[in-house]
N, C-alpha and C positions, 0 to 999 in steps of 0.2 A: 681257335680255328686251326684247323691242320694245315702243316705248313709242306705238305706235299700233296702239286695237283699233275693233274695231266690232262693235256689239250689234243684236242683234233679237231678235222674241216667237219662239220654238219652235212653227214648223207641221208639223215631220214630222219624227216620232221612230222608233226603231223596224230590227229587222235590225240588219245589220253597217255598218252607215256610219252617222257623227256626225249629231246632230242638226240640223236646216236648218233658217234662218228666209227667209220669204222678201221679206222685205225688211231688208239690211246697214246701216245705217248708221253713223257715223263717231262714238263717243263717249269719254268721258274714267272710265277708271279710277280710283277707284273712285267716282264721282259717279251718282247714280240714272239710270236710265233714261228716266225719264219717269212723272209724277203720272195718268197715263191708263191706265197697263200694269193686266190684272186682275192682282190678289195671287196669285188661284190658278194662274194658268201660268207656264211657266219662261223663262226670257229665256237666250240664249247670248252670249258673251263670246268673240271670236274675233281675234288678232294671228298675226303670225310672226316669228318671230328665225332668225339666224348658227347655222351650227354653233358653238359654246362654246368648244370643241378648239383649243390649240395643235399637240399633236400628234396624229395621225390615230390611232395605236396605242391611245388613251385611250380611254374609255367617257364619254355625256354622261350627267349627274345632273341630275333636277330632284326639286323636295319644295314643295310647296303648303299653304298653311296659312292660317289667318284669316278664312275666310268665314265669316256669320254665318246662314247658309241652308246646308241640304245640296247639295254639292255633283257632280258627274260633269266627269271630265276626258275629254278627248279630244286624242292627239298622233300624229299623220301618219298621223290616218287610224285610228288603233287606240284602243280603248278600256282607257285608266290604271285604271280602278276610278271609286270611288264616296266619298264621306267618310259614314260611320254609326258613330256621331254627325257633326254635321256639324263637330263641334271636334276630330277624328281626323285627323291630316296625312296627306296622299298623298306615297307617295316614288314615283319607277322610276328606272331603270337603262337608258338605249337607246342607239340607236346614230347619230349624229343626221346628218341628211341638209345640204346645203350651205344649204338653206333652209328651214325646220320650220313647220308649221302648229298653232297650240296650241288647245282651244276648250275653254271655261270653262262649265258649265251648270249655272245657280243654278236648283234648283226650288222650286215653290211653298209655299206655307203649308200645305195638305194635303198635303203628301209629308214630314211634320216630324213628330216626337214627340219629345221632351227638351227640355231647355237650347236654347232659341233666343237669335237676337243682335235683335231688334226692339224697340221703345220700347214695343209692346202685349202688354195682358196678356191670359193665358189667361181665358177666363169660365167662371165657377163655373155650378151647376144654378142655371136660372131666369134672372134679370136680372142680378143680382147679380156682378161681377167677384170673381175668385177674393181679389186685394188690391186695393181700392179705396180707396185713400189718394189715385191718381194715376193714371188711364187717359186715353193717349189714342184719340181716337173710333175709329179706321180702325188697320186691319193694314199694314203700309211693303209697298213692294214687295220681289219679290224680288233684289234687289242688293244689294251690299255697301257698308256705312258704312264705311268706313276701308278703305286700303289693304291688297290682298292681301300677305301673304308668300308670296314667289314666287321662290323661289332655282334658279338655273339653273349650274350649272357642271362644270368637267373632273374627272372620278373614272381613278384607275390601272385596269386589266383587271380586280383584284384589290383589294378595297377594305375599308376597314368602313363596314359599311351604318348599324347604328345600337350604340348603346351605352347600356345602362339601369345602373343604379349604386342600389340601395336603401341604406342604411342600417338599421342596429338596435341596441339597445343588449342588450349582456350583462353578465352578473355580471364581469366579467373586464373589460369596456371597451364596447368596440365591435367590430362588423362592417360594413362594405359590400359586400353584393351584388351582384357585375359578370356582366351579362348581354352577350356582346358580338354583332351578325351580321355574317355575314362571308360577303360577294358575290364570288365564285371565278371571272372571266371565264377564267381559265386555271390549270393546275394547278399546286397551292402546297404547300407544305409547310416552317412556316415558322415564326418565334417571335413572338409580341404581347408587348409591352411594356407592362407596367399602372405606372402611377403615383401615388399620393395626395400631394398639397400643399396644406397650409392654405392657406387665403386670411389675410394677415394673418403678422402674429408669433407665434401661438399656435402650441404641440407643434409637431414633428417630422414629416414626412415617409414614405410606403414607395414601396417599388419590387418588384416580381416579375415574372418570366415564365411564359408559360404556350405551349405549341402548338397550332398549327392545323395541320389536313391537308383537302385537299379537292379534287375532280377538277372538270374547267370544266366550268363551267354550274352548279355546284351552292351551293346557301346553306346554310352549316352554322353551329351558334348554341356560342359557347363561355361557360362560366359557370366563374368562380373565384368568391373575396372576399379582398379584403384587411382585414387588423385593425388595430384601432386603441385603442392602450392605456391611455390617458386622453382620449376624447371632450370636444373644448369644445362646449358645449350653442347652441343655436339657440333664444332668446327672445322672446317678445312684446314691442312695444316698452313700457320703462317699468319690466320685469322684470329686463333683463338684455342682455349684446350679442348679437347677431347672429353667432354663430361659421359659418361655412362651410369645407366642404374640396371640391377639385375633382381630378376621378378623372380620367385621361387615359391611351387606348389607344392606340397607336403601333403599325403593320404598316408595315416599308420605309417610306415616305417619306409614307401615309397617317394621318392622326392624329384622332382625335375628341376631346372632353371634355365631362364632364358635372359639374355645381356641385350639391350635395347637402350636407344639414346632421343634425343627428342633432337630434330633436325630438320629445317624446311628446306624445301630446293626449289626453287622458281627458274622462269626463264621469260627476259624480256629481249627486245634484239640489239642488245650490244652482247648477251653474254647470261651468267648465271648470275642466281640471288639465292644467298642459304643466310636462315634466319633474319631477312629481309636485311640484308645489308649486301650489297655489291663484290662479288668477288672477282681474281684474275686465278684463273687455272690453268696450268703449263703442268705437261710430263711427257707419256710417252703411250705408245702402244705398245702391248703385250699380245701375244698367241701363244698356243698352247703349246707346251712342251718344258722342262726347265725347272726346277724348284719354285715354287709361287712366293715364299715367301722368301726366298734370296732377292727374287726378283724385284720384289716392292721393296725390299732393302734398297737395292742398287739403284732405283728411281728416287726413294727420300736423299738418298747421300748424292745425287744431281739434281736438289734442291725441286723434285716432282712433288704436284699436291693434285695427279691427274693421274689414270692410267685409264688406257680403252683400254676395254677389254673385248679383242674384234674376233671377229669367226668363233668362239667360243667361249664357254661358261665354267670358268675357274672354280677351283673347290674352295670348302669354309674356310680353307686355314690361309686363303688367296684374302677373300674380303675379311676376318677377323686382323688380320695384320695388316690390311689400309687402315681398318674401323680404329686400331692401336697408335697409326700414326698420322695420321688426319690425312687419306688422301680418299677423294673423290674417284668413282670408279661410273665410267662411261660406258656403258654395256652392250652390247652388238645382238642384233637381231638377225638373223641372218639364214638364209637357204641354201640347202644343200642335197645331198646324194641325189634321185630323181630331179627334184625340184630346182637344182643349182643354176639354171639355165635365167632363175626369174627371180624376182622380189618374191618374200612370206604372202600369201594373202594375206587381206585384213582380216580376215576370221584367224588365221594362222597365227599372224601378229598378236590377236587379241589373247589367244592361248598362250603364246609363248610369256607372251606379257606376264599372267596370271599365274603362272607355272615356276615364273621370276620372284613374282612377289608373295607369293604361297613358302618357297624355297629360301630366299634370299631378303627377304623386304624386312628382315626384322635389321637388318645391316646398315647402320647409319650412312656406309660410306658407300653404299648403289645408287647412285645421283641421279643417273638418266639414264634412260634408254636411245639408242640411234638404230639407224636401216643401213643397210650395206651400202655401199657404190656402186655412182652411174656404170653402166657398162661400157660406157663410150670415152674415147680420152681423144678430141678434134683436134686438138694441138701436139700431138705428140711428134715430136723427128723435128720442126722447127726448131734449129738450135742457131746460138749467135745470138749478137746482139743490137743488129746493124737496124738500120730505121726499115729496109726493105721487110726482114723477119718479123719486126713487128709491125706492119701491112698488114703482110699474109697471116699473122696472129689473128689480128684482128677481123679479117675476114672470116676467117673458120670460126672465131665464136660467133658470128652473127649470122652462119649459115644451123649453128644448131639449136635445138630442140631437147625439153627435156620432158618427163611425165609429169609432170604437175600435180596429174587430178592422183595419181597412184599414192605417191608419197605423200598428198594431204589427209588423202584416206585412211591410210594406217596413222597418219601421226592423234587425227581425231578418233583411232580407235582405241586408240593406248594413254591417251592423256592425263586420264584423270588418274592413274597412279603414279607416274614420275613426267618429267618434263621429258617431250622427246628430240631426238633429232630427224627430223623426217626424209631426211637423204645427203648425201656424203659424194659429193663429183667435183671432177677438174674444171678450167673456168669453162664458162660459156654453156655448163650444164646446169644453172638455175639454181645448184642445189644448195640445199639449208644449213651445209658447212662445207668448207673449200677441201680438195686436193692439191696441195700446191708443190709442184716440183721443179722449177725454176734452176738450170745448175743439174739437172740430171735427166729429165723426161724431154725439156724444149727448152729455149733460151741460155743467158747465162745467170748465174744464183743472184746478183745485182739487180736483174730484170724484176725483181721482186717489188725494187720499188714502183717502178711504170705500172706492174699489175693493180700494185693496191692505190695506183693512181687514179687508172682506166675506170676499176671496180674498186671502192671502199669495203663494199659487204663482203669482199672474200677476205678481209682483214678480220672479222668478227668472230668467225669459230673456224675452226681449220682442225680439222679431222686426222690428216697427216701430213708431213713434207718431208725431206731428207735427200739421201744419195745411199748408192753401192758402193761397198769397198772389199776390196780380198785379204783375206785372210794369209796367204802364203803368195809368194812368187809362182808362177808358173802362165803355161797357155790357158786362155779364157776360155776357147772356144775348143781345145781338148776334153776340159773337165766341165762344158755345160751343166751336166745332171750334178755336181755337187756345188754348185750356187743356188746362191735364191733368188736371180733375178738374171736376167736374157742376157750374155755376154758381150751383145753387141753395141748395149746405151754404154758398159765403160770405154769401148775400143773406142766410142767415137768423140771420151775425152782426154784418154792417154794412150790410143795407140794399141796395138798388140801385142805389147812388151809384155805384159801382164804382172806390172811392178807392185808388191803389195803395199809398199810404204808410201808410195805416188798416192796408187786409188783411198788411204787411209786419210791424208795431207787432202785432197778434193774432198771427198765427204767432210772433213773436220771443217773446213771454208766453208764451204754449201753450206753446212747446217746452222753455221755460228751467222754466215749473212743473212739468212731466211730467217734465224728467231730475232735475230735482234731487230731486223725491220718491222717486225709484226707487234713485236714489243713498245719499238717506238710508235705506231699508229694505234696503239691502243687495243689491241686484241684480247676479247673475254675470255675465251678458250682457245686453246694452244696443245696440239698433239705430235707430238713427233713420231718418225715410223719408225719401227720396231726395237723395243729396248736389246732382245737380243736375236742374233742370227737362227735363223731356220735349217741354215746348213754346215756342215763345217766347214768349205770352202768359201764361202764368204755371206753376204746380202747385206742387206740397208739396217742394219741393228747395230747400233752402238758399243753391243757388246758382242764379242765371239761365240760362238753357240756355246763354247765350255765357260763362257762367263768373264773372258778377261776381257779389258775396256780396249778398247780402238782411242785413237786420239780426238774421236766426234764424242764421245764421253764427258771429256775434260771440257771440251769446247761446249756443250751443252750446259756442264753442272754453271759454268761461267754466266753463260747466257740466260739462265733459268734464275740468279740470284735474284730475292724480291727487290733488291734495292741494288741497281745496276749502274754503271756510265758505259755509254758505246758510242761508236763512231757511226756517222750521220750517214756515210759510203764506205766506198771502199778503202781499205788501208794501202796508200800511194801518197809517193813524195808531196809535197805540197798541202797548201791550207786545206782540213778536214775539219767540220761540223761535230760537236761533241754537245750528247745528250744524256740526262741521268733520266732514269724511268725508276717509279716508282711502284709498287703492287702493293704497298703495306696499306693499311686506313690508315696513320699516324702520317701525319705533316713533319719535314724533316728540313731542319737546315744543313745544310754537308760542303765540305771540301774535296772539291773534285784536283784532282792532276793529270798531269800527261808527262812524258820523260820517251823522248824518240832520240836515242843517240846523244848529243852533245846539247839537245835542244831539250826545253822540262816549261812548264807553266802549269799556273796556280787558282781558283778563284773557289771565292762562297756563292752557295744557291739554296735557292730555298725550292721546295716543292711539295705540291701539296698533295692529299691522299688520293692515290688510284690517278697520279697525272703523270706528267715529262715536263721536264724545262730544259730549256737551252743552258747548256755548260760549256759556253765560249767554242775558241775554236785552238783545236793542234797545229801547227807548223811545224810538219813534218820533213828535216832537211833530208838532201839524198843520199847523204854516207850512214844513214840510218838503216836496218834491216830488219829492225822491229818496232813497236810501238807497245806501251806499259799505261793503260790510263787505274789512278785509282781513285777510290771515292770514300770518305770518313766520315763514318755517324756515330756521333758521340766515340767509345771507347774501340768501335771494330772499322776495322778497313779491308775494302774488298777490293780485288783488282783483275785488272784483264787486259788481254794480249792478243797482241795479233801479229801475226809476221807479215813483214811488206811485197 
């Protein structure tokens, strides 16, 4: 592919010939356009390359993928198609001239509905953002963050075009479902070669054939399955290993392969079930922008076996590196440009759904699907923690109202291929997993326990919780537009100083007392908001937008350990409640500690799988200014901290 393109704004669209701008200039793939361009028109993307071809007899291939805006291609002159969704890959088949002209048209924000790849979020009715944990001000342009995948290369007359490969489990074993197409430049009539090979030393092997016949020009779709007699299962990570097997069709001398795992995903309501066994999922939320697979690094090494993936739909090399490390990927549905105003329909939903699983479903680690967030947040500005605040708490969720029949509609629209979540709101909005921001939206981060007092079910799945922190010293309300979140929820818990070490030290608190309480009440699913910042001035990500950890990082990886001890409240002088929680299926006998200053104690407990038990209590004296509890299984000891 030629590695020099040039871009302009879209002034005349329209008929049989490519779009035109009319002024070309000289720009770098995939680096923005320019901070001037409007969001709502489309910018084109225009290079040329070499025939591909060694030999003239061959056919050229291209296949397009990874834009984060919907897409329209244009090559010599003819128009490829369109990407809907815009996470759907464009393939063709052509015949390619000694010099080809390619043209790339990213359209705008209003030409969008679903899963977008932008740092902003859709807005809920009114003022109110749909999740407001972390907005930044303004919509990106329309170009691409991250390199296109853009594969250009030589295909035989006679080729395989694509190859799907499902998996399923039966009483007897397994099956995999092989769908194969097959692009007939001339006519064939001929044998395909299927093969299954573990990845790995587990099980055995198959092999069969099957026939193609087909006159040129024609694309005809073959569908076998091969069996497989003891399936090795595909686990979250923490549960189990990562088994995969990879399918590979062979025509003459052309060859495909696809990597598939055999994995169930249920949902009952405490939580999720993969492979009918109980799991606990803790990680983080992900948006677009960022290295993907730095990213899901940075979530395994804080101990994540979860990542949403909200407001948009991450590339392969995003889910190939969960699928690698066993993390579960919660997938977001989601409206936008025109549409941002509202929920997907359920017809919308239903497409987006299939466009998911068309795309992405051969991906062991695409768990589920979820809906955006309530538009509404009734508790917000209630801060404190006095009995009067939780009154009036409690008044405004019993003054609200949520959609019901909407979110049930699409969750029965989309069911039958992944489990869903059918809506995502703060309390008192009904919905099917919690907003919890306790410590930064209303109340204080302690208040956490009264909530899952009030309400149990907001203990169950929790979509996101967290705090804002800044990145540098300076005025909040100077540099608004480079945060990711309204300046005026930190002033109203440090002031206007704008101290970046302060707001790092509250977030690091908030997040560590909001996971550990939800840990000790048993929570199935566990999301924290945003693994990294959206801006570079600061927001609710644990990580700096350039990727370096905040001290809510450390505080997380701590909090996230499958087999944990924590404190029953808050860390203050005097007798404190000490809890071990357990996420492993394995029963564990352990020695727990504690060490506060001059004071230390000791005891065994047993606990048994996916529970908590009581691990005595700390006596915390007052010349104490931290607290050290750890806990021992078998040969590893893990431990954790808290300052008083």
């Amino acid at each position: 592919m030629g590695d020099k393109w040039t871009g302009g704004i879209v002034d005349q669209r329209g008929g049989d010939d490519p779009p035109a701008a009319a002024v070309w200039q000289p720009i770098s793939v995939p680096e923005r356009y320019g901070s001037t361009v409007d969001a709502d028109g489309s910018i084109a993307y225009r290079t040329t390359f070499d025939d591909p071809r060694d030999d003239g007899t061959e056919r050229g291939w291209l296949e397009f993928r990874g834009a984060e805006t919907r897409v329209e291609l244009w090559l010599n002159g003819e128009r490829v198609g369109r990407t809907d969704p815009h996470f759907v890959p464009l393939r063709t088949a052509f015949d390619p001239a000694p010099e080809n002209e390619l043209v790339v048209v990213c359209e705008g924000d209003d030409s969008l509905e679903g899963p977008r790849g932008t740092e902003t979020e859709a807005k809920g009715t009114g003022s109110e953002p749909i999740e407001t944990d972390d907005t930044p001000p303004e919509r990106t342009t329309p170009s691409p963050e991250r390199a296109w995948d853009l594969r250009l290369e030589s295909r035989p007359q006679t080729f395989l075009r694509t190859l799907e490969a499902r998996p399923r489990r039966t009483e007897d074993g397994g099956v995999i479902d092989v769908e194969i197409d097959v692009d007939a430049g001339e006519p064939i009539d001929e044998t395909i070669t299927l093969s299954l090979r573990p990845d790995g030393s587990h099980g055995g092997g198959a092999m069969k054939r099957c026939s193609v016949r087909a006159g040129a020009g024609e694309r005809v779709t073959i569908t076998d399955s091969l069996e497989v007699r003891e399936p090795s299962l595909w686990w979250p990570r923490g549960y189990g290993p990562q088994h995969r097997y990879t399918v590979r069709a062979k025509l003459g001398d052309d060859a495909v392969a696809r990597t598939v795992a055999f994995r169930d995903v249920e949902r009952d309501g405490a939580g999720m079930v993969v492979n009918g066994q109980r799991v606990r999922l803790r990680g983080f939320t992900r948006t677009a922008g960022g290295d993907p697979v730095a990213d899901v690094e940075r979530a395994v090494a804080a101990n994540a076996n979860l990542v949403r993936a909200r407001d948009h739909v991450p590339t392969d090399d995003f889910y190939e590196a969960c699928d690698d490390a066993g993390v579960l990927v919660w997938q977001d549905l989601h409206a936008s440009g025109a549409n941002a105003d509202s929920f997907p329909s359920v017809e919308r939903s239903r497409d987006l759904a299939a466009a998911l699983e068309e795309t992405f479903g051969h991906h062991p680690s695409l768990g589920f699907y979820g809906r955006p967030g309530e538009p509404s947040a009734p508790v917000d500005g209630l801060f404190g923690g006095g009995l009067l605040t939780r009154l009036r708490f409690r008044y405004r969720l019993w003054k609200t109202t949520a959609d019901e029949a909407s979110t049930a509609g699409t969750a029965e629209a989309i069911s039958e291929a992944r489990p869903v979540i059918s809506s995502v709101g703060p309390p008192g909005t009904d919905a099917d997993a919690a907003l919890l921001f306790p410590g930064w939206r209303y109340l204080e981060a302690d208040a956490i326990e009264w909530l899952l007092e009030t309400d149990p079910d907001l203990g169950s799945i929790v979509g996101s919780f967290g705090a804002g922190s800044l990145t540098e010293d300076g005025d909040t309300a100077a540099r608004a537009d480079d945060l990711g979140f309204d300046p005026a929820m930190l002033e109203r818990w440090l002031g206007e100083s704008g101290d970046a070490e302060a707001s790092q030290a509250h977030q690091a608190q908030t997040v560590k007392t909001v996971a550990e309480a939800l840990r000790r009440h048993g929570c199935g699913v566990l999301a924290a908001t945003r693994l990294r910042d959206a801006t570079a001035g600061g927001g609710t990500g644990v990580l700096a937008h350039d990727g370096e950890a905040k001290p809510a990082y450390a505080a997380l990886a701590d909090s996230f350990e499958p087999i944990q001890v924590v404190l029953d409240g808050p860390p203050a002088t005097g007798p404190v409640g000490v809890t071990l929680c357990n996420d492993t299926r394995e029963a564990h006998e352990a020695t727990v500690a504690w060490r506060a200053g001059d004071a230390d104690g000791e005891m065994t407990v047993s606990v048994e799988p996916l529970e908590t038990t009581d691990a005595g209590t700390a006596n915390i004296p007052e010349t104490a200014s931290r607290i050290e509890l750890a806990v021992r299984v078998g040969e590893r000891t893990i431990t954790n901290r808290y300052r008083l």
